[in-house]
ROGU-169418 format. One record per atom (N, C-alpha, C): residue number from 1; residue in three letters; atom name; x, z, y. Coordinates in Angstrom, 2 decimals. Atoms other than C-alpha are relative to their C-alpha. Layout:
N
REC   resi   resn   name         X         Z         Y
REC    NUM    Ala     CA         X         Z         Y
...
// end
This chain:
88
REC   resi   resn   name         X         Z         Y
REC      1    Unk      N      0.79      0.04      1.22
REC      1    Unk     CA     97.98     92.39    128.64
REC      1    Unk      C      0.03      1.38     -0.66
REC      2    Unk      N      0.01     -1.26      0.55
REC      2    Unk     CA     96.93     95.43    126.56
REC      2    Unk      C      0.62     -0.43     -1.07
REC      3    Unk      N     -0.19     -0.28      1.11
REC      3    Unk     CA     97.88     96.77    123.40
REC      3    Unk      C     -1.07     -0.22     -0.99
REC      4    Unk      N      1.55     -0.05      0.89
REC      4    Unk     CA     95.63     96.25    120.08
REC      4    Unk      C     -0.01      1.62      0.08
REC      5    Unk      N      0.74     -1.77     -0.15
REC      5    Unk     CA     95.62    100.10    120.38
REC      5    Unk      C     -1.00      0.52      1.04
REC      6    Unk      N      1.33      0.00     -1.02
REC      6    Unk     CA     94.28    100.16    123.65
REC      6    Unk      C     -1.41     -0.57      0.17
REC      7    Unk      N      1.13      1.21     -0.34
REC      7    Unk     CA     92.13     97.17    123.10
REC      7    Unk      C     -1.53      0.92     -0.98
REC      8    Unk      N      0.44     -0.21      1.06
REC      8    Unk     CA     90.80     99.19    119.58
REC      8    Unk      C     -0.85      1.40      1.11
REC      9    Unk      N      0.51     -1.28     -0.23
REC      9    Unk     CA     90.22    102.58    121.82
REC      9    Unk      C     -1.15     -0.36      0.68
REC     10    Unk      N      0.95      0.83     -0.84
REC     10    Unk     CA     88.10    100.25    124.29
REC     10    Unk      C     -1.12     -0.36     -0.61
REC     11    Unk      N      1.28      0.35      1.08
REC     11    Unk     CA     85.86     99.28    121.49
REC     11    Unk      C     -0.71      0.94     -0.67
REC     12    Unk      N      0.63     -1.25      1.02
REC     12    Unk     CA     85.48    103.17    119.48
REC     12    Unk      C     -0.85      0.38      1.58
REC     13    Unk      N      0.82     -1.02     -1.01
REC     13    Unk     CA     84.33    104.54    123.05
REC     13    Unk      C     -1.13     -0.77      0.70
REC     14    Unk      N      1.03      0.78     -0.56
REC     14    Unk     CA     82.54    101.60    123.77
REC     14    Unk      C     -1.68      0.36     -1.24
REC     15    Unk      N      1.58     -0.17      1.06
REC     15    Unk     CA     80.18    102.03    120.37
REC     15    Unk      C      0.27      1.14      0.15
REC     16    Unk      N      0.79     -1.84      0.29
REC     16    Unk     CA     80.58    106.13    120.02
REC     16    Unk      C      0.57      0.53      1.06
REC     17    Unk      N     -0.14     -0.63     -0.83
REC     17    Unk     CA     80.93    107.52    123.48
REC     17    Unk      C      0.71      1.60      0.01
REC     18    Unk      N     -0.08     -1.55      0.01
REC     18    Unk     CA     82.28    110.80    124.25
REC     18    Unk      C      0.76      0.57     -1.23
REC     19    Unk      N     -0.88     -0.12      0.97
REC     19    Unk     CA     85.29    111.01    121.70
REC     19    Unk      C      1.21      0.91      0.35
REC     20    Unk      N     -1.93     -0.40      0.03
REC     20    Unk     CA     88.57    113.09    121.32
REC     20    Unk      C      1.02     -0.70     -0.24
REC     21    Unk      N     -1.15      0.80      0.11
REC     21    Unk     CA     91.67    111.70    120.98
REC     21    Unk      C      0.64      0.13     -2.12
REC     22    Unk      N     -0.23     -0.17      1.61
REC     22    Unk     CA     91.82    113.53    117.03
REC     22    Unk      C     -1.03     -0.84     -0.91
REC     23    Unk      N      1.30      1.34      0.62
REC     23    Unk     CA     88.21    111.04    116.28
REC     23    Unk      C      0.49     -1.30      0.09
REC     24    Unk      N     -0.89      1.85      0.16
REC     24    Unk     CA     89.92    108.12    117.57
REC     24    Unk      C      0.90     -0.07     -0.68
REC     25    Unk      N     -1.08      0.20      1.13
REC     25    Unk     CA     92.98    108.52    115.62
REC     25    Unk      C     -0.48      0.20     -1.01
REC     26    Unk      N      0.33      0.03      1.23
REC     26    Unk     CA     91.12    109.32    112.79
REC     26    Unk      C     -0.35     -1.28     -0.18
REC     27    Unk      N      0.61      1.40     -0.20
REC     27    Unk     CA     89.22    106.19    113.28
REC     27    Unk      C      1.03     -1.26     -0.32
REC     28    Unk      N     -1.11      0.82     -0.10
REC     28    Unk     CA     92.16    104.28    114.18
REC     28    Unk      C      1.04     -0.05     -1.10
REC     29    Unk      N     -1.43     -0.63      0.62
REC     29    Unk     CA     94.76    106.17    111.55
REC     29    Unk      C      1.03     -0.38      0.39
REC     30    Unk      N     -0.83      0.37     -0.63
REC     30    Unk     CA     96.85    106.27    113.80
REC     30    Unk      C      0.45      2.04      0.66
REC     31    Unk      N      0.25     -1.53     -0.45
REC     31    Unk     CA     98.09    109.89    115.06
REC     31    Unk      C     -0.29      0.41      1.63
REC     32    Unk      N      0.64     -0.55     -1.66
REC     32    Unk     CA     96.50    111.80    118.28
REC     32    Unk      C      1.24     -0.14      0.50
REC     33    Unk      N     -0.88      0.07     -1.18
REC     33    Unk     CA     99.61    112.20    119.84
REC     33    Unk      C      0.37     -1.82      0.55
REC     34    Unk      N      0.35      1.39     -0.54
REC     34    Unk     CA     99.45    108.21    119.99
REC     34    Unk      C     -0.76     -0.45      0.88
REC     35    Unk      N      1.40      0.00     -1.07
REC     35    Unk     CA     95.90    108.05    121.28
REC     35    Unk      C     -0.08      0.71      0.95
REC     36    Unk      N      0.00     -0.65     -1.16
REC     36    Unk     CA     96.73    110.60    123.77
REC     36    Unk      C      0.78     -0.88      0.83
REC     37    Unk      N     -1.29      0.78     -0.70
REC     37    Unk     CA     99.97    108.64    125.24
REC     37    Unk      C     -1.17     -1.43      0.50
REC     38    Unk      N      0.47      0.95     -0.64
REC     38    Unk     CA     97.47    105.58    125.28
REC     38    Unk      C     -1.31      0.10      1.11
REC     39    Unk      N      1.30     -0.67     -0.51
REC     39    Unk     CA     94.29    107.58    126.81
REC     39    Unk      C      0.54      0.05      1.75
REC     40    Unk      N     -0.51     -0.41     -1.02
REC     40    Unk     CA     96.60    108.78    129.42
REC     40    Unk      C      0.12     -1.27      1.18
REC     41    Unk      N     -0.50      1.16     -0.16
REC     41    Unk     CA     97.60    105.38    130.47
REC     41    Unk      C     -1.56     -1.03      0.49
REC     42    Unk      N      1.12      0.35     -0.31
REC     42    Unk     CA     93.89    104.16    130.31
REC     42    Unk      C     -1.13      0.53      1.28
REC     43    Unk      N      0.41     -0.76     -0.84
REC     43    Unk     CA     92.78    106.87    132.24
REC     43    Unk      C      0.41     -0.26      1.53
REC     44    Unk      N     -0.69      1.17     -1.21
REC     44    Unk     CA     95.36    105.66    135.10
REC     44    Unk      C     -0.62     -0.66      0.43
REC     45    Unk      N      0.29      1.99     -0.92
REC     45    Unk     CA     94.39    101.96    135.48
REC     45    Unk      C     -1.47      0.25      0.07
REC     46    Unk      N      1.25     -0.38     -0.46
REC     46    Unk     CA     90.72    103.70    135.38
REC     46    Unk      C     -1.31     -0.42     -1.05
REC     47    Unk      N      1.08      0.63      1.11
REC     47    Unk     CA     89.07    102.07    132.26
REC     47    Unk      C     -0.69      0.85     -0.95
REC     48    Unk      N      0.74     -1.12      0.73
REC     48    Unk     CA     88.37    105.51    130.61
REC     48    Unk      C     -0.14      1.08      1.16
REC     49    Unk      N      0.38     -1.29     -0.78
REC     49    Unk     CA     87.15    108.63    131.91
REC     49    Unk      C      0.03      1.24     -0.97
REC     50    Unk      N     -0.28     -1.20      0.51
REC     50    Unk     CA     87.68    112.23    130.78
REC     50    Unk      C     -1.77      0.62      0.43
REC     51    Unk      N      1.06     -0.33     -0.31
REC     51    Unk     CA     84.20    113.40    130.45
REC     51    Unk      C     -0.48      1.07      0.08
REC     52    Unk      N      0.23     -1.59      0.24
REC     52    Unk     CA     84.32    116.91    129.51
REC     52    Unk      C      1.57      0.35     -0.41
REC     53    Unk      N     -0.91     -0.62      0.19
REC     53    Unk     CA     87.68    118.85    128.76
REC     53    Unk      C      0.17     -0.95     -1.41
REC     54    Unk      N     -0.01      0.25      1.58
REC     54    Unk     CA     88.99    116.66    125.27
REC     54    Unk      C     -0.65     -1.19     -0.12
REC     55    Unk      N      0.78      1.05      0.34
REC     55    Unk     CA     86.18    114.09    125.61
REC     55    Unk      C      0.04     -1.15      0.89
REC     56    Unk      N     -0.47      0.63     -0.82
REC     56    Unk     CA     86.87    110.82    126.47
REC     56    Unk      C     -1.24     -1.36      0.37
REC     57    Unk      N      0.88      1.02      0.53
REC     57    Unk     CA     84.55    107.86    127.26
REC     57    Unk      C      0.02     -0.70      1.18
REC     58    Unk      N     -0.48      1.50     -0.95
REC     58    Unk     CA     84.80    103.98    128.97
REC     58    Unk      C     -0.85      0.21      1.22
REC     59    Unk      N      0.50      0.32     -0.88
REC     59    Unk     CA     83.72    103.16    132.36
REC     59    Unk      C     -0.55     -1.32      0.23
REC     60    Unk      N      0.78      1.31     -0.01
REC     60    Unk     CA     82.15    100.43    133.76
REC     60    Unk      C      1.10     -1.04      0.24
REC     61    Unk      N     -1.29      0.89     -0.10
REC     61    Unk     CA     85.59     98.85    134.73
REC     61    Unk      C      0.53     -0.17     -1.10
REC     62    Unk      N     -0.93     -0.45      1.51
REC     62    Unk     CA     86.89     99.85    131.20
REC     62    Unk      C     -1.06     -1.33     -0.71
REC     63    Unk      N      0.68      0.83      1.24
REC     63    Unk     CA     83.55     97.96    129.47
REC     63    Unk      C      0.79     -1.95      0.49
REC     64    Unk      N     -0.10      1.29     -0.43
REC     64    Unk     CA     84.16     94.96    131.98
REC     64    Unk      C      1.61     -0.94     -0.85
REC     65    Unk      N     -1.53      0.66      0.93
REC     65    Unk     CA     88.42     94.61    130.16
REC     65    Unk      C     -1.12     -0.44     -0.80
REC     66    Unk      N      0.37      0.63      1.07
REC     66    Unk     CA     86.63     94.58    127.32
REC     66    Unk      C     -0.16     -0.77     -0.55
REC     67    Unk      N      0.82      1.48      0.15
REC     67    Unk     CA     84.57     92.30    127.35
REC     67    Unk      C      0.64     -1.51      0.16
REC     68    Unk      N     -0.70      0.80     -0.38
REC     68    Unk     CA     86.89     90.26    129.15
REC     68    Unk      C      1.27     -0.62     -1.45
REC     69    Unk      N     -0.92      0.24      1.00
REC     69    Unk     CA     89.27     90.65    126.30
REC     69    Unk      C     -0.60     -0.82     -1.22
REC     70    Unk      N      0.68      0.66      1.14
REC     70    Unk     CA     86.84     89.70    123.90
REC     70    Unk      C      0.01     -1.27      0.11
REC     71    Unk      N      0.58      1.49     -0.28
REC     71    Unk     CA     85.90     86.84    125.51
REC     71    Unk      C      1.48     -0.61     -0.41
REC     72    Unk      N     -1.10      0.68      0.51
REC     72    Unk     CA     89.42     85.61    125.65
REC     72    Unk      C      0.36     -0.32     -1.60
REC     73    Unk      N     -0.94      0.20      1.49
REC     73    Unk     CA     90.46     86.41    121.83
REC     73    Unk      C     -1.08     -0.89     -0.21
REC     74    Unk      N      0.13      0.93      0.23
REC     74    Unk     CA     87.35     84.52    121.10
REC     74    Unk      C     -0.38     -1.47      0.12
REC     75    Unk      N     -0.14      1.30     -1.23
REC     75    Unk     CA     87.95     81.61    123.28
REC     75    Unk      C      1.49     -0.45     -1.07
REC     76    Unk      N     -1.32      0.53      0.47
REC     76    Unk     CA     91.47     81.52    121.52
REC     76    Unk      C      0.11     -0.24     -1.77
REC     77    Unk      N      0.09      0.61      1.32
REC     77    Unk     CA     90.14     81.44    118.25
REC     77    Unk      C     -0.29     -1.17     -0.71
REC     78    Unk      N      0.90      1.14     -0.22
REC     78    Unk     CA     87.67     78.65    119.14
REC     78    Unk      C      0.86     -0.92      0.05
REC     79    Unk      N     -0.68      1.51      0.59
REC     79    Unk     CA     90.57     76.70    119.97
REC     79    Unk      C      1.13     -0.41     -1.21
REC     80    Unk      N     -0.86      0.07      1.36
REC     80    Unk     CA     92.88     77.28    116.94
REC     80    Unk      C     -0.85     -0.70     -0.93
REC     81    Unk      N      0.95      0.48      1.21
REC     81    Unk     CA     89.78     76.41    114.69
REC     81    Unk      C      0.12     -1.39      0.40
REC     82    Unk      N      0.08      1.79     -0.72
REC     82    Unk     CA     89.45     72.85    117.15
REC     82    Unk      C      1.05     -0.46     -0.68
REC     83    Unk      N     -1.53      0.68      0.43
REC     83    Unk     CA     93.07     72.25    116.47
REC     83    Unk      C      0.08     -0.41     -1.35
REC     84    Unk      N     -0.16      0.58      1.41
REC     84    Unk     CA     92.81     72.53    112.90
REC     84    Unk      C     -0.77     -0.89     -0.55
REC     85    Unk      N      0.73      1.10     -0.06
REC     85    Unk     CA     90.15     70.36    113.00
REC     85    Unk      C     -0.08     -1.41      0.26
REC     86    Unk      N     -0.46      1.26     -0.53
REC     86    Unk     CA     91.65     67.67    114.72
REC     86    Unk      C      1.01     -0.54     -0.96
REC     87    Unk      N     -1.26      0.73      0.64
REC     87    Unk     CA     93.73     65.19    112.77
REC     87    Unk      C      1.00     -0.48      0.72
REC     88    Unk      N     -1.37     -0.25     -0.99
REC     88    Unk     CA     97.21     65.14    113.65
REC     88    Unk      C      0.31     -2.07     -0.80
// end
């Protein structure tokens, strides 16, 4: 499972492409040397790409987590709401 940091960087590069690691932490407020440690890490398992020297932006494997993630959290919201819905 990711991090909400990772999950959050997955989402800035998904809407504003082609970011630094000092935009995402701004974004994030969170500090670059964070977003670098997690970039690095993303970059690895292949879900981001280094697009220019500094600039970073998702792949097509990277959008596919995503999405995937999304789907899950709201799949897991869907059933928390059921639950509370249901009389115990």
């Amino acid at each position: 499972m990711f991090s909400l940091t990772a999950i959050e960087i997955l989402q800035i590069l998904r809407d504003m492409p082609r970011l630094t690691p000092i935009l995402i932490g701004r974004k994030l407020k969170r500090p670059p040397s964070v977003i670098r440690n997690v970039l690095v890490i993303l970059v690895e398992l292949g879900l981001v790409s280094s697009a220019a020297r500094g600039l970073y932006e998702l792949t097509p494997d990277g959008e596919e987590t995503l999405e995937r993630a999304e789907k899950r959290k709201r799949e897991q919201r869907a059933d928390r709401l059921e639950d509370s819905l249901i009389p115990t």
